[in-house]
C-alpha positions as CSV (number, residue, x, y, z in Angstrom):
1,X,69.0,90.5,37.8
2,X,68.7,92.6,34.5
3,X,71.0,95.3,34.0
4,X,69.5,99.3,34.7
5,X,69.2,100.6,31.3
6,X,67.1,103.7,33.2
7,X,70.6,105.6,33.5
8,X,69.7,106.9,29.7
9,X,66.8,108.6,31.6
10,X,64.5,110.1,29.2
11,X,66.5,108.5,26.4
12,X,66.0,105.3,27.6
13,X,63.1,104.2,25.5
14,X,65.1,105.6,22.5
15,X,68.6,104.5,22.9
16,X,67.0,100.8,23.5
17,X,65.1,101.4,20.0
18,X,68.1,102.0,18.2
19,X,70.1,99.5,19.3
20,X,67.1,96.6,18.4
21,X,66.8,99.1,14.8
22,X,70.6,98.7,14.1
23,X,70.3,94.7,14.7
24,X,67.1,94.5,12.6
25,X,69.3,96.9,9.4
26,X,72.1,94.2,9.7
27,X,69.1,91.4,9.5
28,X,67.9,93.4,6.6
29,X,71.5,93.8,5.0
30,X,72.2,90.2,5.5
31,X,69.1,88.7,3.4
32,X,68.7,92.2,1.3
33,X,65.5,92.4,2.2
34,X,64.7,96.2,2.3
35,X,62.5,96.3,0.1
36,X,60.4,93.4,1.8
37,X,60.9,95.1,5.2
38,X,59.6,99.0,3.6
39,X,57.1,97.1,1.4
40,X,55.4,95.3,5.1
41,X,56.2,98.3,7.4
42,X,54.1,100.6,4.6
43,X,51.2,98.3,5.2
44,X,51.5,97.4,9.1
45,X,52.2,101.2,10.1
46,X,48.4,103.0,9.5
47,X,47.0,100.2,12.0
48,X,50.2,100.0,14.1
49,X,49.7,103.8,14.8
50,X,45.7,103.9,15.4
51,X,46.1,100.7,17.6
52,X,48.9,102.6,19.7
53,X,47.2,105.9,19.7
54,X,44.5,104.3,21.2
55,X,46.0,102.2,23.8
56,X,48.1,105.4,25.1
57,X,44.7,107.7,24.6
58,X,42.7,105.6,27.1
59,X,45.7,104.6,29.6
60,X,46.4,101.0,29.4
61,X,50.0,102.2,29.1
62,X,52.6,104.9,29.9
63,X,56.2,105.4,28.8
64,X,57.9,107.1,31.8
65,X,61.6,106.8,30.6
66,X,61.2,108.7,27.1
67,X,62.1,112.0,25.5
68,X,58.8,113.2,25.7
69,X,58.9,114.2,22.0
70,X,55.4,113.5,20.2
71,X,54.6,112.9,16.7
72,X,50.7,113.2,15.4
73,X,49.9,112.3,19.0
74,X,52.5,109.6,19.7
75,X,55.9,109.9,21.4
76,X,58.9,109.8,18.9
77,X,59.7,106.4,20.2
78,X,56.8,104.8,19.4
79,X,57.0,105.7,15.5
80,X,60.9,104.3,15.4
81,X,59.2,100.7,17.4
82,X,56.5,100.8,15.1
83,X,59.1,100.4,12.2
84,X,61.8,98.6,13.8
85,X,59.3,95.7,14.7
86,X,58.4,95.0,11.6
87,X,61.7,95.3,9.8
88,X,63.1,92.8,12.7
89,X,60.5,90.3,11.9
90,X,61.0,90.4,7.8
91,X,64.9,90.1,8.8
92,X,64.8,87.7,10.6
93,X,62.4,86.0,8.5
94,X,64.2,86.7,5.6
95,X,67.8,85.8,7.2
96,X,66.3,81.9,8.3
97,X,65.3,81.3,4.7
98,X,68.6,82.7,3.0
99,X,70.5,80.3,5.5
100,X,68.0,77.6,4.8
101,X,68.4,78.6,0.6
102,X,72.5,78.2,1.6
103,X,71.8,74.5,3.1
104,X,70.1,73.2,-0.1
């Protein structure tokens, strides 16, 4: 059974993003890749938006538990995912091949 996170009610979405945002920053500090993580984000963010835009535009899916804050047609939440994903996948990225730099 998985834990009710819902008793954040409309923060829920958000509180959950900045707990996975706070463990990609320490994947980030770790390897000291921030530069890496802006440099991809910068890139991945135009489609990231238009793709999620789109997807909420036409209803393939909703966001109950948010703040129900929007940005440029987006809620809040959805800008913080659409960096924190990417900064989590250069992290952790970046973190395997500093430990695998160590092992040599």
């Amino acid at each position: 059974m998985l834990p009710d996170i819902g008793v954040f009610g409309p923060y829920t979405y958000l509180v959950t993003e900045l707990l996975w945002g706070t463990v990609a920053l320490a994947l980030l500090a770790y390897a000291d890749a921030f530069r890496t993580a802006a440099r991809t984000t910068l890139v991945l963010y135009p489609f990231a938006y238009v793709w999620d835009w789109y997807t909420l535009e036409v209803g393939v899916f909703a966001i109950p538990l948010r703040t129900g804050v929007d940005l440029l047609g987006i809620p809040i939440e959805e800008h913080i995912f659409m960096l924190v994903v990417p900064a989590m996948v250069v992290g952790t990225h970046e973190t395997l091949r500093t430990l695998d730099d160590r092992d040599d």
